[in-house]
C-alpha positions as CSV (number, residue, x, y, z in Angstrom):
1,X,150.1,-111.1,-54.9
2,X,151.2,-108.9,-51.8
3,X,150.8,-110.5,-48.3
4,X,148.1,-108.0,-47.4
5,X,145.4,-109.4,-49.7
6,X,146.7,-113.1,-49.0
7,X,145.7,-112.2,-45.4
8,X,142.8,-110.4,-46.2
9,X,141.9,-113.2,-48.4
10,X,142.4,-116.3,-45.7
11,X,140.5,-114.2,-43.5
12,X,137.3,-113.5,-45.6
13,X,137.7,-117.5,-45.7
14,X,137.5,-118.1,-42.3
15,X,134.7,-115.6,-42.1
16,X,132.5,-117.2,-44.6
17,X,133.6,-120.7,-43.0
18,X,132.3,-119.6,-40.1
19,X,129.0,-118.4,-41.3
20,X,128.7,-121.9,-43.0
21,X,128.5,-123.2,-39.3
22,X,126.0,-120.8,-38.4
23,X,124.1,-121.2,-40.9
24,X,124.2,-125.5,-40.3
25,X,122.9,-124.7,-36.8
26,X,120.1,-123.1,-38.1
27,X,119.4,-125.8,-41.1
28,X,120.0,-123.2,-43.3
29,X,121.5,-125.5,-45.8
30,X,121.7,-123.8,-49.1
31,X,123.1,-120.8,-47.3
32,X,125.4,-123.4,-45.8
33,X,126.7,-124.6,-49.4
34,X,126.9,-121.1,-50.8
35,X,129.4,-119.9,-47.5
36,X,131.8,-123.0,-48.3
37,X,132.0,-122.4,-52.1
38,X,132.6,-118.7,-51.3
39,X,135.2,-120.2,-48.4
40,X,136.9,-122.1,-50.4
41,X,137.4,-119.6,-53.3
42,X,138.6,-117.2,-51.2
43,X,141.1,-119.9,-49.4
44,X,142.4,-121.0,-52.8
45,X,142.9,-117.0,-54.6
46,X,145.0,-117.0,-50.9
C-alpha cells in the first residue's frame, strides 16, 4: 500500500472520529457507534 492512501486513510479516521464526538454531544448515539466502526476500519486498512 503506498503512503498516500495510508495517509489518506488515517485521516478519514480521524475525521469520522471526530464526528463520533459530535455526534455524542448531540446524543446522537447510533450515529455515534456507526462513526467509530467506520473510524476504526479506516485506522486498521491504515
Amino acid at each position: 500500500m503506498k503512503r498516500e492512501e495510508v495517509s489518506r486513510l488515517l485521516d478519514r479516521s480521524r475525521k469520522f472520529r471526530d464526528a463520533s464526538d459530535f455526534h455524542f454531544s448531540r446524543g446522537d448515539y447510533d450515529l455515534v457507534v456507526f462513526n467509530i466502526e467506520q473510524s476504526l476500519t479506516a485506522f486498521l486498512k491504515g
